[in-house]
N, C-alpha and C positions, 0 to 999 in steps of 0.2 A: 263516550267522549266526543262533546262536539270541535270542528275546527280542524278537521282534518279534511277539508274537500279547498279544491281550490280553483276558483274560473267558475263562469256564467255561461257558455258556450263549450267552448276545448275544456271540458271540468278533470279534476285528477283528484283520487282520493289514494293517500297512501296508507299503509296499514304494518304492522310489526315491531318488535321492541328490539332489541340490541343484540341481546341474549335469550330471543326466542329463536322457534324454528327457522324465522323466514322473517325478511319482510318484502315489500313489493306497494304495486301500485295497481288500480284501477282509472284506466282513461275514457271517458266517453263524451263524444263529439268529435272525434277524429274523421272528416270524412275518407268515404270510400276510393280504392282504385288509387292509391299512393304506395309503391313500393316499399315495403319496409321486412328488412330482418333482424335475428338478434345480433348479427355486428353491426349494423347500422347505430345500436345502443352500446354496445359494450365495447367501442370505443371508446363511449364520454365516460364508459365507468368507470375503465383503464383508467382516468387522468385521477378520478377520486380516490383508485381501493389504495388501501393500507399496505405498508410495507415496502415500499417504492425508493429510500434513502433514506439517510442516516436522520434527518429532519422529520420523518411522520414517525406513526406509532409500529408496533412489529406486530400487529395481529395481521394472521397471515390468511386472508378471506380474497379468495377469486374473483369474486362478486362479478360471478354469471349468469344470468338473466335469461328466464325463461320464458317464451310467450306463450301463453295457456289459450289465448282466446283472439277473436277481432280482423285475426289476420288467414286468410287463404289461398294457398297457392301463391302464397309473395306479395300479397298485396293486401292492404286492411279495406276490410268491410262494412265500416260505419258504423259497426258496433263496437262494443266497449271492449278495448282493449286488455286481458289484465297481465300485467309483468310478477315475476317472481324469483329476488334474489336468495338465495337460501344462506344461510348465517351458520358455517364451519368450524372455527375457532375461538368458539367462545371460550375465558377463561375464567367463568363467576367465581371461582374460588378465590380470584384476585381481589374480592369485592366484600367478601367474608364479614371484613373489620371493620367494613363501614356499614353494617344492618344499623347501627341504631344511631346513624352520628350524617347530621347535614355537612355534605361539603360546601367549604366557600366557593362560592360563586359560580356555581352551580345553581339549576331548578331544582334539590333536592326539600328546601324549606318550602318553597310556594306550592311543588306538587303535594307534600304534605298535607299542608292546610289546606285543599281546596280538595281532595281525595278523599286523605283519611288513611293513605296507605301510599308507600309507592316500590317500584321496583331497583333496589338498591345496586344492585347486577347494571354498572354502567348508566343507570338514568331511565332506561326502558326507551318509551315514548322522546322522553327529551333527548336521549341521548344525539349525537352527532353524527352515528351509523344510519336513523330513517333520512338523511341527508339523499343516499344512493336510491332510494325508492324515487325522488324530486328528479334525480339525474338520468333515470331510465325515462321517465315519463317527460321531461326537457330534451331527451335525443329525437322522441317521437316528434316535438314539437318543431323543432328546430332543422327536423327534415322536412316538413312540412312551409315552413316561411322558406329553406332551401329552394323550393319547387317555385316559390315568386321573387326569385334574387333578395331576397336579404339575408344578410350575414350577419351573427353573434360570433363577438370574437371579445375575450376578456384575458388580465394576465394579472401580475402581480407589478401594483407602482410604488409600496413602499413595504419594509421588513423592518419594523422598530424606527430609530432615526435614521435610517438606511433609503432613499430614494431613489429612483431611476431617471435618466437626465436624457436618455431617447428608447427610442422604442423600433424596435427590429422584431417582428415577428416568431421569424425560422427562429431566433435565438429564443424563444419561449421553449418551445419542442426539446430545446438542448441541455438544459439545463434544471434541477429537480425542485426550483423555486420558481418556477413559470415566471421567472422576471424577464422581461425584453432588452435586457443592457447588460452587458457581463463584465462590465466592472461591478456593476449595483448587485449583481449575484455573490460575485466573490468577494465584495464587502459584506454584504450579508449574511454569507453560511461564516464567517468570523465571528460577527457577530453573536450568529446563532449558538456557537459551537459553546462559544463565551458564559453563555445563556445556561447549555445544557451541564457547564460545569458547575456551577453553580445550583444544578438545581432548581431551575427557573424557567422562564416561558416567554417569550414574546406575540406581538399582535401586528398589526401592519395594512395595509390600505389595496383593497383590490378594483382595480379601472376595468369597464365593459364598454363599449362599443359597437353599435347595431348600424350597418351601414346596409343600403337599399329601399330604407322604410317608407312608404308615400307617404305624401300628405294627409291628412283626414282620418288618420287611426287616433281613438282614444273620445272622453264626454268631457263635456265641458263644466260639469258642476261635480257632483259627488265621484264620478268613475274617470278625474283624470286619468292621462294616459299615466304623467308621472306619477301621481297618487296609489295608483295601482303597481307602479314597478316600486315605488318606495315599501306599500305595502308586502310584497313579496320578497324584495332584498333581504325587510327587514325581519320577517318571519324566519331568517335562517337564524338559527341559536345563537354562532357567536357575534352578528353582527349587531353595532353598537351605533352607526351614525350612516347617513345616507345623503348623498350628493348627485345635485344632476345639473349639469353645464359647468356655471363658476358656483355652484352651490354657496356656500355660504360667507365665498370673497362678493359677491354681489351687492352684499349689505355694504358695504365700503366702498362700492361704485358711485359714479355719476351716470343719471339718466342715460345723459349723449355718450357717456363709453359703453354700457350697458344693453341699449337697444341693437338688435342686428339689422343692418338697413339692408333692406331690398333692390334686388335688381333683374331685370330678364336675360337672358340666355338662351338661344338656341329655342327659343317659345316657351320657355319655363321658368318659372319663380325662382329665384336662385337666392339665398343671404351669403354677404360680404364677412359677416363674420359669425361663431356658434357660441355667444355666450349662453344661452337660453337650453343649449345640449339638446337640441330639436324637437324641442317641446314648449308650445308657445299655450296659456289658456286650456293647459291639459288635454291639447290634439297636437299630434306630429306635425311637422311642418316640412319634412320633405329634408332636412338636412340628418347630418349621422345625430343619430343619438347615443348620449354620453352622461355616461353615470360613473358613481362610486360609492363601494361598500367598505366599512370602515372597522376592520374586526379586532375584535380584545383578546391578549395574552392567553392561551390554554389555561383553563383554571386548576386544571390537574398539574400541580405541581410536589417534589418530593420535600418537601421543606416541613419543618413543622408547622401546623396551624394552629389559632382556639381557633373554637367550636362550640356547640352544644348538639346534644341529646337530643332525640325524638323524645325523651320522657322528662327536659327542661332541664339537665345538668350541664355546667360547666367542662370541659375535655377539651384535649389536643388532639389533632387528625394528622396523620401523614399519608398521603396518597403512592401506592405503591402499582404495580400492572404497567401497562404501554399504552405511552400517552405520545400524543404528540407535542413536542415542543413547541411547532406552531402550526396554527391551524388555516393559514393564508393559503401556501400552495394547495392544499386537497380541496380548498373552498373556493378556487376561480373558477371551477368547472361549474360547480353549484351554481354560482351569481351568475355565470353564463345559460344555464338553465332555464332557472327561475326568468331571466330577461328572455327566454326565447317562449315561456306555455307563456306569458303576459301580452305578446305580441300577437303570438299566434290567437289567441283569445279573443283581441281589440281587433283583428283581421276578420276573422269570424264574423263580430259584431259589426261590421263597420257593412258587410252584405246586407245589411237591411235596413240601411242608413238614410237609404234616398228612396224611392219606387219604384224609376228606372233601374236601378240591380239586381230588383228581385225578378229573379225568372222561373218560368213552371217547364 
């Protein structure tokens, strides 16, 4: 299966199916002499694994991470790192009734026809569990642009019609929808709860924020910097729509509100405002960068569906096991992530950029 490696530089290849033994990751380009342990990672995975509140799913997976390789005596070695989460609780028998029937909205048709077979057991590959292989190998990343001050910091900005009206940090940490406003949280799990009576699902909008980035990361034709975070958001399963600055209020601008004007500072290029989400010509431009991933309702819902057969018949499918109602909160870790190997990456590249930084 190709499309599993990810980066040109910091590359990461993840590997494992939902309901196999394991899955994990393989990192290589990390350089050497960077501190790293396994809680250095299994914090970010803490924010992911399942079972956490009344909102995710109840499969009940540790997801502890093992480092097999790369690292010595506490410090990585320039070699390929591999991580390994191992997969506790599976519960395939959950999955029985669907061997022969596509769920909606799901990868179960596509993988189909492009296979020839797939694994019905949760999605396998597609499922939403190789997510955490993405999050081991994003904590490596993310310690690493740590070590040059910049910070990924993502939360949850909206839950259904549900929005947040500011944004408070600590209150992420407090609360089991990583939303920054706690009125927008306890409108929310109502919401939600609403949702789950029903037998239904919601989807919801998740904000990232990279602040410390210089200038000068990211190409200017095929390898924008945003092109590549888009590319990566959008590679997470359930995300459906990608935004970076005013994303797609911009079409509705005027040039003169639109452009961010220039000014110096303290001997530094400074802009007065961040429509542009610090990415000007697909290179950073030294301001925070600001994005958002835009995810759709959990497709796993108990409701009756149609459907059809892997052998072209007509049927109705009810999804039964432990889903999550919504997949935003365990997905901001992820977007934070995926925003931190993309960075770390374009940092990489950006050493060979000129010929004064290359040094022997």
């Amino acid at each position: 299966m190709a499309g599993s490696i990810f980066g040109k530089n910091f590359t990461v290849t993840t590997f494992g199916e939902s309901h196999g033994a394991a899955i994990g990751a393989v990192i290589d380009g990390c350089p050497s002499g960077m501190h790293l342990s396994e809680e250095d990672i299994q914090k970010y995975l803490d924010r992911r694994k399942p079972g956490q509140s009344e909102f995710t799913t109840k499969r009940n997976e540790a997801d502890r991470v093992e480092i097999l390789s790369g690292v010595f005596e506490g410090k990585t070695e320039g070699t390929p790192i591999a991580l390994l989460i191992r997969n506790n609780d599976q519960h395939s028998r959950d999955y029985s009734d669907l061997r022969d029937k596509f769920r909606p909205g799901h990868a179960d048709y596509g993988f189909f026809e492009k296979y020839g077979l797939r694994d019905y057991r949760g999605g396998g590959r597609s499922s939403g569990r190789e997510t955490a292989a993405r999050v081991a190998a994003g904590a490596v990343a993310l310690k690493m642009l740590d070590e040059f001050g910049i910070e990924v910091h993502a939360y949850t900005r909206a839950i259904g019609p549900v929005e947040i009206s500011s944004v408070d940090f600590d209150e992420c940490g407090m609360n089991s929808l990583y939303m920054p406003d706690h009125d927008a949280f306890q409108k929310a799990s109502e919401y939600l709860k609403e949702c789950i009576k029903n037998k239904d699902s919601a989807g919801g909008v998740i904000e990232c924020i990279a602040t410390g980035v210089p200038a000068g990361l990211g190409d200017p034709v095929f390898d924008k910097l945003d092109a590549r975070l888009a590319y990566a958001i959008m590679s997470i399963g359930a995300v459906k729509g990608f935004e970076i600055g005013d994303g797609c209020r911009a079409a509705l601008s005027k040039g003169s509100d639109n452009n961010d004007a220039f000014f110096m500072e303290n001997g530094r290029v400074h802009k007065k405002t961040n429509h542009s989400g610090g990415i000007l010509g697909g290179i950073s431009d030294g301001s925070d960068i600001r994005l958002r991933a835009y995810v759709k309702p959990t497709p796993s819902i108990a409701q009756e569906q149609s459907t059809v057969t892997d052998s072209g018949d007509d049927t109705t499918i009810e999804i039964k096991g432990r889903h999550d109602p919504v997949i935003v909160p365990r997905a901001v870790v992820v977007v934070e992530c995926m925003t931190g190997l993309v960075l770390a990456d374009a940092l990489l590249s950006n050493q060979v950029s000129q010929l004064d930084k290359i040094t022997l």
